[in-house]
C-alpha positions as CSV (number, residue, x, y, z in Angstrom):
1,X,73.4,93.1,96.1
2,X,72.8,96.8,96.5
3,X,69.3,97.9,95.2
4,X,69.1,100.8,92.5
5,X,65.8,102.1,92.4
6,X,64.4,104.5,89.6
7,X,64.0,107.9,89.0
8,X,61.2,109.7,87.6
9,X,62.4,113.2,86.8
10,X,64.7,115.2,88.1
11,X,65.1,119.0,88.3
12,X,68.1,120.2,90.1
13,X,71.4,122.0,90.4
14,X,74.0,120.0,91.0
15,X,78.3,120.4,91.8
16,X,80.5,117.4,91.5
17,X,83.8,117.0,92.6
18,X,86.9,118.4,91.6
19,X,88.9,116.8,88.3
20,X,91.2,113.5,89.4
21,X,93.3,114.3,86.2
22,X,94.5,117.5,87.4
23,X,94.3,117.0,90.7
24,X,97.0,114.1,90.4
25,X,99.4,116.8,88.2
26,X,98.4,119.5,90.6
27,X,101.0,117.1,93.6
28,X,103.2,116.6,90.7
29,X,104.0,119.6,89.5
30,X,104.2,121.7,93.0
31,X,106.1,119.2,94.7
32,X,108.5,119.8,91.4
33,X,109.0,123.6,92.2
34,X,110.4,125.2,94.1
35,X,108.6,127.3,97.0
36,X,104.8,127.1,98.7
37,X,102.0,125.8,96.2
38,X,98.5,125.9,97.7
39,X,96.1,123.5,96.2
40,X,92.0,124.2,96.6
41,X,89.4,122.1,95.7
42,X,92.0,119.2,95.7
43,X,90.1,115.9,95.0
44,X,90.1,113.2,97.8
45,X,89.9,110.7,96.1
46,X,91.9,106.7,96.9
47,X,93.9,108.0,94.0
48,X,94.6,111.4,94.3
49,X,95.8,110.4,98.1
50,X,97.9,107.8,96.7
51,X,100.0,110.2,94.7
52,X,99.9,112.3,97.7
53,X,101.7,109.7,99.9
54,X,104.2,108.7,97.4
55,X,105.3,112.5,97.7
56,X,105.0,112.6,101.1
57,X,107.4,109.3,101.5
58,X,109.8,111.2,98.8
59,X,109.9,114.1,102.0
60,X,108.5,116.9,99.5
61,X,106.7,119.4,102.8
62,X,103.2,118.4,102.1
63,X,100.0,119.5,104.3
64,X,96.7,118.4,103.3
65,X,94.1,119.8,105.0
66,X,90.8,117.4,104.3
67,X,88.0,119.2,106.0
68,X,89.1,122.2,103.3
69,X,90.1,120.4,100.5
70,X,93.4,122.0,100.0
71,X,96.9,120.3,100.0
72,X,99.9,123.0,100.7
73,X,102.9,121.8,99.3
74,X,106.5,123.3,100.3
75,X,109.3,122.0,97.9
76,X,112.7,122.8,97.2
77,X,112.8,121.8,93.9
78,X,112.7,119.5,91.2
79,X,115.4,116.9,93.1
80,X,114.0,114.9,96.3
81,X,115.3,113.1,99.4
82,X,115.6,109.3,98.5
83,X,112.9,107.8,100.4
84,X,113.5,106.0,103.7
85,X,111.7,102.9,102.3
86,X,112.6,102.4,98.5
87,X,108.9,101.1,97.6
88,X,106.3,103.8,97.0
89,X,103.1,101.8,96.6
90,X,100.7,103.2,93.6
91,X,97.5,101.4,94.2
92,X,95.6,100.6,91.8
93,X,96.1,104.5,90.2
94,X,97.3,103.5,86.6
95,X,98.2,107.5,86.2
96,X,100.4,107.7,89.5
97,X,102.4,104.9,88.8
98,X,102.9,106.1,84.7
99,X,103.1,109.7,85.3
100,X,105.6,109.5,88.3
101,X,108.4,106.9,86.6
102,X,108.8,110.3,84.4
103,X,109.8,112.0,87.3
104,X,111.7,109.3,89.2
105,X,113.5,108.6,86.1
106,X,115.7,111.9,86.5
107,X,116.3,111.6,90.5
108,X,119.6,110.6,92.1
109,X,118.0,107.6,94.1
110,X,116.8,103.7,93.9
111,X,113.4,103.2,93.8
112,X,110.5,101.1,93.4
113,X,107.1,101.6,92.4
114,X,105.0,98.9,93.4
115,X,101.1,97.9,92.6
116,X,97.8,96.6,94.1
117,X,96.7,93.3,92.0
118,X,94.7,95.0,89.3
119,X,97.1,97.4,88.6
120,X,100.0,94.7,88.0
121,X,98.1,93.1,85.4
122,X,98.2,96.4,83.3
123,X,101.0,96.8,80.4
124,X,104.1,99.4,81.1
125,X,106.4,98.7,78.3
126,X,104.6,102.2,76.5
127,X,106.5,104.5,78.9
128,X,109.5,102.1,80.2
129,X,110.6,102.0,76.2
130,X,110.6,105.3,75.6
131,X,112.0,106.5,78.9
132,X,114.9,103.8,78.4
133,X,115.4,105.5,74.8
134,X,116.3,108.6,77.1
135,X,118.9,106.7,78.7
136,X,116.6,106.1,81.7
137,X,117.5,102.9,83.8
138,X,113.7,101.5,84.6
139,X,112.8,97.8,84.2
140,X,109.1,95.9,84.9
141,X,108.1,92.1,85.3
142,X,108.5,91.1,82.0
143,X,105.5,88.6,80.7
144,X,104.6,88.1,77.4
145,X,106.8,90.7,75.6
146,X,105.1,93.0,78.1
147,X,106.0,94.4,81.4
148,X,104.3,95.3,84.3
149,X,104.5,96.2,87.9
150,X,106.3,96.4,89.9
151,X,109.3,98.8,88.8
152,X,112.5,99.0,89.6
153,X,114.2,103.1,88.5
154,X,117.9,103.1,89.3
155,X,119.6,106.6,88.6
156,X,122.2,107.3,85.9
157,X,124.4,109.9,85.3
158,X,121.6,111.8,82.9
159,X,118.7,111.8,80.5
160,X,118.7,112.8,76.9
161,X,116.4,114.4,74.7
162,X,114.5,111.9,72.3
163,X,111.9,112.4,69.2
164,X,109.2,109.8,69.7
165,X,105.7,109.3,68.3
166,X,103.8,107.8,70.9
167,X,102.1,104.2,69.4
168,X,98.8,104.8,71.2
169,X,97.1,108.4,71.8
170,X,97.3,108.3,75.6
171,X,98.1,111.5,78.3
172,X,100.3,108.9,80.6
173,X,102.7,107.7,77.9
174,X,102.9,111.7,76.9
175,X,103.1,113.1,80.1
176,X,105.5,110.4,81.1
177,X,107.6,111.6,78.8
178,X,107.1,115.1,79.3
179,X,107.9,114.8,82.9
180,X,111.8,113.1,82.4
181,X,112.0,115.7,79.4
182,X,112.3,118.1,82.3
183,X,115.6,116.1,83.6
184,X,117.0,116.1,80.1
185,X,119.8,117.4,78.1
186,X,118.3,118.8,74.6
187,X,114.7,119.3,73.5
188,X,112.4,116.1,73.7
189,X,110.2,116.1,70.5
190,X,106.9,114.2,71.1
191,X,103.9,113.3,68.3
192,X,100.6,111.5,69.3
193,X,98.8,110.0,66.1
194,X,95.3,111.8,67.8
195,X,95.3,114.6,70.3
196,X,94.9,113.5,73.7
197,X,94.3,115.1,77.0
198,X,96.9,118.2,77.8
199,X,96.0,118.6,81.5
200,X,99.9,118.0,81.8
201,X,101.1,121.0,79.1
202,X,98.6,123.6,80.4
203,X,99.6,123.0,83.9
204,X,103.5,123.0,83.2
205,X,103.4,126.2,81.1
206,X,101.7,127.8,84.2
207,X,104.5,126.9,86.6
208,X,107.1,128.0,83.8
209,X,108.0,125.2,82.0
210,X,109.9,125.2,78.4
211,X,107.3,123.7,76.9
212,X,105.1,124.9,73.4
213,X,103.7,123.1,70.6
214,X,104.9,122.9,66.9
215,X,104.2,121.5,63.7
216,X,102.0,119.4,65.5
217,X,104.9,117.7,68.1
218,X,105.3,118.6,71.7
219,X,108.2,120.5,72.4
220,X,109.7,120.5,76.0
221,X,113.5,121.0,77.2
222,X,115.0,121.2,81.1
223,X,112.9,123.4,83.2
224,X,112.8,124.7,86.7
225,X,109.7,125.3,87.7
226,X,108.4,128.2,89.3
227,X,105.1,128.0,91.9
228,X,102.9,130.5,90.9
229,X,101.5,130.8,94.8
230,X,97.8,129.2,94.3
231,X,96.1,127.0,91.8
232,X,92.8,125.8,91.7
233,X,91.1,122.4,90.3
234,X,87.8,123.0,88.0
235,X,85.2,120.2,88.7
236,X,85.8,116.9,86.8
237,X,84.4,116.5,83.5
238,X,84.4,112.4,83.8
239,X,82.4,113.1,86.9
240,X,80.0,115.3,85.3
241,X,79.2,113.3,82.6
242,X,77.7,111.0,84.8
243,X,74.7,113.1,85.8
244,X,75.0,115.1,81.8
245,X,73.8,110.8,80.7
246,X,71.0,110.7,83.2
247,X,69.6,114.3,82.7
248,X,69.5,113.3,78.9
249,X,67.6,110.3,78.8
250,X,65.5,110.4,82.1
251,X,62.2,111.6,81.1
252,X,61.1,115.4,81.9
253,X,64.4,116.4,83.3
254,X,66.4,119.0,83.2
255,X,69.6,119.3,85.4
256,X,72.7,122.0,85.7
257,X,75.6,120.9,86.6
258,X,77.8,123.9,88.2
259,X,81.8,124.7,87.8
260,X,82.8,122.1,85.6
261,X,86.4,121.7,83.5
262,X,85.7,122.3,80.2
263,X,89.4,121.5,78.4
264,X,88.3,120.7,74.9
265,X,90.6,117.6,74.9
266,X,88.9,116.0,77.7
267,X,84.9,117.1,76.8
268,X,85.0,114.7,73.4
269,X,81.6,113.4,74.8
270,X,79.9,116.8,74.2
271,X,80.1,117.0,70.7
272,X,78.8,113.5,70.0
273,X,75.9,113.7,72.2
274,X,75.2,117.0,70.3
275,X,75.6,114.5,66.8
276,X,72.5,112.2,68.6
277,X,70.8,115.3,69.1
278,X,71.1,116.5,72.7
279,X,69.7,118.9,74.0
280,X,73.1,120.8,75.9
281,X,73.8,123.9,76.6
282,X,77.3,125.5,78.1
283,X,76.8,128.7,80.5
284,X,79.3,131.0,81.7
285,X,82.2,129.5,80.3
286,X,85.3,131.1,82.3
287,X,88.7,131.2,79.6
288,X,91.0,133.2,81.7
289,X,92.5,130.4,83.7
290,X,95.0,127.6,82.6
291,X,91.9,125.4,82.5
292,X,88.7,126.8,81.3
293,X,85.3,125.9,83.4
294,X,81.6,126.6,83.2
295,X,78.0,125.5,83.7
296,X,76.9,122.4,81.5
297,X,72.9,123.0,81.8
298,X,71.1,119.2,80.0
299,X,68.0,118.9,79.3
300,X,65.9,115.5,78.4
301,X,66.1,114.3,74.7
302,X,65.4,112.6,71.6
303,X,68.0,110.4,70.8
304,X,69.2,109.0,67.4
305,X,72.4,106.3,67.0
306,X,75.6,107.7,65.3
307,X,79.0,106.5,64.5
308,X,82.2,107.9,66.5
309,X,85.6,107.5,64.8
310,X,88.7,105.8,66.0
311,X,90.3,109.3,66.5
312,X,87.5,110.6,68.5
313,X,87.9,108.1,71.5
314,X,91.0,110.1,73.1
315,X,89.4,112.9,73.6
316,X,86.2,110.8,75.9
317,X,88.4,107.6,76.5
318,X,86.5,107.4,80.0
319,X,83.3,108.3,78.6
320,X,82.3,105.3,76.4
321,X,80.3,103.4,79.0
322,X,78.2,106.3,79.2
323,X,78.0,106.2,75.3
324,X,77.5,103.2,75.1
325,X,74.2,103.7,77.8
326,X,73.0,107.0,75.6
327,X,72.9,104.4,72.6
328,X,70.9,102.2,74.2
329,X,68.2,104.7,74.8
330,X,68.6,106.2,71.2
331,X,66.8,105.6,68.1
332,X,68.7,103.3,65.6
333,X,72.2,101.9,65.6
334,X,75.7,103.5,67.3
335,X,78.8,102.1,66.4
336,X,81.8,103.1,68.1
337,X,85.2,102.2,66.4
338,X,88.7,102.3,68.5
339,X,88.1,100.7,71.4
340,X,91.6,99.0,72.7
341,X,92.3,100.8,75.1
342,X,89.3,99.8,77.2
343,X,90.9,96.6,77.2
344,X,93.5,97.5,79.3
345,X,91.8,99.8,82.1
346,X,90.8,98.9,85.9
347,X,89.1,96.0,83.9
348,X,87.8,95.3,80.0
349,X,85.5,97.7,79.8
350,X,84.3,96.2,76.9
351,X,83.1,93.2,78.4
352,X,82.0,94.2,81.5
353,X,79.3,96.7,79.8
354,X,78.7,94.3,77.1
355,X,78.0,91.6,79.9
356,X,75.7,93.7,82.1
357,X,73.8,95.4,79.0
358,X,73.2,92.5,77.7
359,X,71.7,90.9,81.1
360,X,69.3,94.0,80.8
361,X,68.1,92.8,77.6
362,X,69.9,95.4,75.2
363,X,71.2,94.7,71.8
364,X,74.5,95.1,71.9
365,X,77.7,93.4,70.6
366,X,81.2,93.8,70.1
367,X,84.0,92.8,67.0
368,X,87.6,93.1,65.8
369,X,89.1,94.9,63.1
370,X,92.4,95.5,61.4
371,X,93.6,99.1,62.3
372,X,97.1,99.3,60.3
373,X,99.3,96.4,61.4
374,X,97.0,96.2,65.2
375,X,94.0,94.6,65.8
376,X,91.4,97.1,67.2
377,X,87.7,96.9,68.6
378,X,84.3,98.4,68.3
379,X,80.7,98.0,69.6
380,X,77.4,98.1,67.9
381,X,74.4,98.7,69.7
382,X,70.7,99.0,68.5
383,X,68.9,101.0,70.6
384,X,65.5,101.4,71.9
385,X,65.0,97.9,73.0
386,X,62.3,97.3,76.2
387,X,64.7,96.9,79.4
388,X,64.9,94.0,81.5
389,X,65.5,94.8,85.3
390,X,69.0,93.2,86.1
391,X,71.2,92.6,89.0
392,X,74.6,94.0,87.5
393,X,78.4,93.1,88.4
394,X,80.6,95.9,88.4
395,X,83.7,93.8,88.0
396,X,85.3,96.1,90.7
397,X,85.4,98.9,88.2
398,X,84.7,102.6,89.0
399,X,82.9,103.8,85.9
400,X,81.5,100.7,84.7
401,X,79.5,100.2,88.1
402,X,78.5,104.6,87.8
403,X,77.7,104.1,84.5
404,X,75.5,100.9,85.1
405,X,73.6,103.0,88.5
406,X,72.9,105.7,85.9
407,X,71.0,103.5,83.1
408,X,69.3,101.7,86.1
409,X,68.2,104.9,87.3
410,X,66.5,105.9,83.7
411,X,65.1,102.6,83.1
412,X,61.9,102.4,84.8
413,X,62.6,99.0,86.0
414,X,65.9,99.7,88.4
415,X,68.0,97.1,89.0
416,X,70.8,95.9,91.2
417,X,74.6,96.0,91.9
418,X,77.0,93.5,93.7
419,X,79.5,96.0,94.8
420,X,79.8,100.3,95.1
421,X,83.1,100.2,96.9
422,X,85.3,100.5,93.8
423,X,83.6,103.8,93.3
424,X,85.4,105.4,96.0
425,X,88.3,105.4,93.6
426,X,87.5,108.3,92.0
427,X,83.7,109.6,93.0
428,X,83.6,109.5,96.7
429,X,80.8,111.3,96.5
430,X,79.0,109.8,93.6
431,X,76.1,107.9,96.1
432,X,75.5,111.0,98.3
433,X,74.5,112.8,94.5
434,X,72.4,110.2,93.3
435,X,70.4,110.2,96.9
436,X,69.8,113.8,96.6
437,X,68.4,113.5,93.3
């Protein structure tokens, strides 16, 4: 058990590391044109270096140099070498393994994407069904009426366009199908019932893809990519909002967190933590790149409970543990509708942060309710209830063991953890930023 001890203010400047999302798209999308891409600030990351090998074992030229953070990639184009192996291993990297079948889909070669344990247990039927509509040859483990990992992609003779509106608001299934759209004869036409994340789009339109937006589909046809020499990756957002929670609720604090992505489909959380009435403040916002970025400067506040739609979540999917811990210190109840999809990432986020609030004494609970034809989920959580020091279980979950560090750190009682190695996922250097505070 790894001891969290309190903090009583904190006044600092802070950088955190660069965005996973983009990151992952930046391999993507350079080892899919043709000529030298160099990537700065490239996040090292379990996941980010997964992708990386899987591009390395499809021989796209690929020099990472760690000590700089930079990745060079030399590619000759959208088409690869088939791999020596056939298995390129995705770890447990739910957007490597979703956002690369895309890609494989349209090559000339066997392959076979392959999972570590808690990654096979989540569902890939939304992009195998709609990159079989597109005449893609790609089959999972079928259980349940479900399939999962690993995959098998055999190649065919060639993809067609398709118009598809995605079941589920998610940037994998979309991107997914963006990426074998680039393979394809025709224009794929694709509708999300809410906006989520366009990290793919921007970064496509700046290598040259035919890609735009209409009518409120998703409009991409075959595209060769052109590198535009040198892209950059903005600090995370998910990251941030780690420290954005804690400079909130910790007491006589206020806390600047420096070069941050600030893509209005991925800062959702802003917005509502402006609707409990905190105290936020965005500085030197920079528009003229692909992806803007800026200063978030936080300041302690007064907190009141709200209630966030089901079309909100997309736009802070990752967020909501952090919600959840903002509610907990605010006045009155927050209830969050349009939780599913927390059902089905590195673990139930819904029950591990139900579990471990809970443990601390808050008053929290969760329900079903009929969505359409689907059965959906929310939380309700009255705040301001006295905490009760815990030892907490992170379930081997990256953001539910952050997020539970963070409210320990605000509580005034601490607490513990049983394990901070599944943080390394994606926030290497989350530990080292909580020390210097």
């Amino acid at each position: 058990m790894i001891k969290i001890s309190p903090l009583q203010k904190i006044k600092k400047e802070i950088e955190i590391p660069s965005d996973k999302s983009i990151s992952h798209r930046a391999l993507m999308i350079s080892s899919l044109s043709k000529g030298k891409t160099r990537i700065r600030n490239f996040l090292q990351s379990h996941d980010t270096l997964i992708t990386l090998n899987c591009f390395k074992k499809l021989n796209v030229g690929i020099t990472y140099k760690k000590k700089d953070k930079e990745v060079i990639i030399n590619s000759g184009g959208s088409y690869f070498d088939a791999p020596k192996k056939l298995n390129l291993y995705s770890g447990e990297s739910g957007t490597t393994i979703r956002l690369i079948s895309g890609i494989l889909a349209g090559q000339r070669f066997i392959s076979c994407l392959s999972a570590a344990p808690s990654l096979e247990k989540r569902p890939m039927k939304r992009i195998t069904f709609p990159l079989r509509l597109m005449g893609a040859d790609i089959q999972g483990r079928e259980e349940a009426g479900n399939e999962y990992p690993p995959l098998s992609i055999k190649p065919v003779k060639g993809l067609h366009s398709i118009i598809y509106k995605t079941p589920v608001a998610s940037a994998q299934i979309k991107s997914a199908i963006i990426f074998a759209s680039l393979f394809s004869k025709g224009i794929t036409k694709i509708k999300e019932p809410f906006i989520s994340r366009d990290h793919t789009e921007r970064m496509l339109k700046f290598f040259g893809a035919k890609l735009k937006k209409q009518s409120g589909y998703i409009l991409v046809e075959k595209s060769k990519l052109k590198t535009p020499g040198e892209i950059l990756i903005p600090g995370d957002f998910s990251s941030a909002a780690f420290f954005v929670t804690l400079g909130l609720i910790l007491k006589n604090s206020e806390l600047r967190v420096k070069n941050v992505g600030l893509n209005s489909t991925r800062t959702g959380l802003i917005p509502a933590l402006k609707s409990m009435g905190a105290k936020i403040r965005i500085l030197h916002k920079n528009r003229s790149y692909f992806e803007p970025y800026g200063d978030i400067l936080i300041e302690s506040s007064s907190l009141k409970g709200i209630t966030i739609k089901q079309e909100d979540i997309p736009l802070m999917i990752d967020e909501i543990p952090l919600l959840m811990i903002c509610a907990c210190f605010a006045r009155g109840t927050t209830k969050i509708y349009g939780l599913k999809e927390l059902r089905v990432k590195e673990t139930d986020r819904i029950t591990s942060m139900v579990y471990n609030l809970k443990k601390a004494g808050q008053d929290i609970e969760t329900k079903s309710y009929k969505s359409g034809k689907e059965t959906n989920w929310m939380v309700k959580i009255k705040g301001g209830k006295r905490i009760r020091p815990a030892e907490f279980k992170s379930f081997s979950d990256h953001r539910t063991a952050m997020s539970l560090i963070i409210f320990a750190l605000a509580s005034e009682k601490g607490g513990g953890i049983d394990d901070i190695e599944c943080i390394n996922k994606s926030f290497p250097g989350f530990i080292s930023i909580v020390d210097s505070l």
